[in-house]
C-alpha positions in Angstrom: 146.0 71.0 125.8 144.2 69.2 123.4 143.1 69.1 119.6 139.8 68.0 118.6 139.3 67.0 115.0 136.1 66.3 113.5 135.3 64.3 110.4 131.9 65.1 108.0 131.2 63.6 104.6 128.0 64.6 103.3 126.0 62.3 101.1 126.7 62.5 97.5 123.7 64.3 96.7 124.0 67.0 99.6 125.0 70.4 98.5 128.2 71.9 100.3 126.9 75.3 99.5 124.4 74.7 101.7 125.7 73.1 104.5 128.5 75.9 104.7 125.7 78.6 104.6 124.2 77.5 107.5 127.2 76.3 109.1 129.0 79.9 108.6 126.1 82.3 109.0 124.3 80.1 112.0 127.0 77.1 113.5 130.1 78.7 113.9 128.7 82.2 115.5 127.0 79.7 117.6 130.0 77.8 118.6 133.0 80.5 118.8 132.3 81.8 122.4 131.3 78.4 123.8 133.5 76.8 122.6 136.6 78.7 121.9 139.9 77.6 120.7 138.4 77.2 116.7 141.6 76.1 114.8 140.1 75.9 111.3 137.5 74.6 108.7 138.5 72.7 105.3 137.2 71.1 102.5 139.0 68.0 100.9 140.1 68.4 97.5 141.7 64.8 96.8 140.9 62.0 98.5 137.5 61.8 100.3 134.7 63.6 98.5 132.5 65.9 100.3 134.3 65.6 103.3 135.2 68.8 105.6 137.4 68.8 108.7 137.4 71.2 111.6 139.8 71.8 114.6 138.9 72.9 118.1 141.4 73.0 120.6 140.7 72.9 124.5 142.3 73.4 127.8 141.8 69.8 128.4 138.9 66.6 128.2 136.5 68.2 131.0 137.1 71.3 129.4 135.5 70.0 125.9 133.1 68.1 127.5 131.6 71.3 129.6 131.7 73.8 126.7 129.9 70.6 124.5 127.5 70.4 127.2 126.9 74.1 127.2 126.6 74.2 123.0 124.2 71.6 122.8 121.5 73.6 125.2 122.5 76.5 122.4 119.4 77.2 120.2 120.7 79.0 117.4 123.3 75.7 117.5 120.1 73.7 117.8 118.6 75.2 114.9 122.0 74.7 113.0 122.0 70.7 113.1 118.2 70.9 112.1 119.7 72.5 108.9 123.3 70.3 108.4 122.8 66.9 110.0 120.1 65.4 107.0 123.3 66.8 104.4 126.0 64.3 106.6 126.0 60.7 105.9 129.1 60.0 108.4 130.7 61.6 111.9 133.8 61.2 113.4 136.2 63.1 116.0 139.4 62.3 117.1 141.5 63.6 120.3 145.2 64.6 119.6 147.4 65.8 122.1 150.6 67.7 120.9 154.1 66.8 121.0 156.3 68.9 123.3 158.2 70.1 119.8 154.5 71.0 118.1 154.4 74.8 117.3 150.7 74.6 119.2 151.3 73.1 122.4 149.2 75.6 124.9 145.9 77.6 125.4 145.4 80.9 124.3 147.6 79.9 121.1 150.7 82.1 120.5 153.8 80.9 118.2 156.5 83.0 116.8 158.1 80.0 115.7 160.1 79.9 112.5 159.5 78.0 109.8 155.8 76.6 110.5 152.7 77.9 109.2 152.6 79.9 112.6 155.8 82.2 111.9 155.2 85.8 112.3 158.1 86.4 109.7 156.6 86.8 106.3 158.4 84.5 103.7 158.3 84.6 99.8 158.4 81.1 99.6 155.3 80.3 101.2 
């Protein structure tokens, strides 16, 4: 398995309202059955303004690159980048591949481990 992060900042004068508009209501519907294995979306608070970070996981690198291939012949996805890629001023993606003591280590994603974020065990201290 692997974990795909990708890296937008939009440009200072872009409007995250905006961008996650379109991105909720037109991207990710788009991109959840081709792609699959969506970890999560966030938003910086300290350190880099305007920046948001999303987490795909795969079975494998052939694996991404198929469903990739598949989502950019998507036209609602099509019509999602004409909306969000004037609002980014900088990309990037990184390829992570978990440690055998990671709480996600395999595809579909199920963890009833303790103590992580994952933990089917509700805590008060969380």
């Amino acid at each position: 398995m692997i974990v795909e992060q990708r890296t937008y900042v939009l440009h200072t004068e872009a409007s995250m309202a905006a961008y996650l508009e379109a991105y909720s209501t037109i991207g990710l519907p788009a991109q959840k059955p081709i792609l699959g294995g969506f970890l999560g979306y966030f938003l910086t608070e300290f350190g880099t303004q305007n920046e948001i970070n999303h987490f795909w996981a795969y079975s494998g690198l052939e694996d991404r690159r198929e469903r990739r291939e598949r989502l950019a012949k998507d036209p609602e996805w099509q019509r999602c980048l004409g909306i969000i890629r004037p609002l980014i001023m900088t990309m990037q993606n990184r390829i992570m591949y978990p440690t055998d003591f990671s709480p996600i280590r395999s595809l579909p994603v199920v963890v009833d481990d303790p103590d992580t974020a994952f933990t089917t065990t509700a805590r008060g201290d969380v």
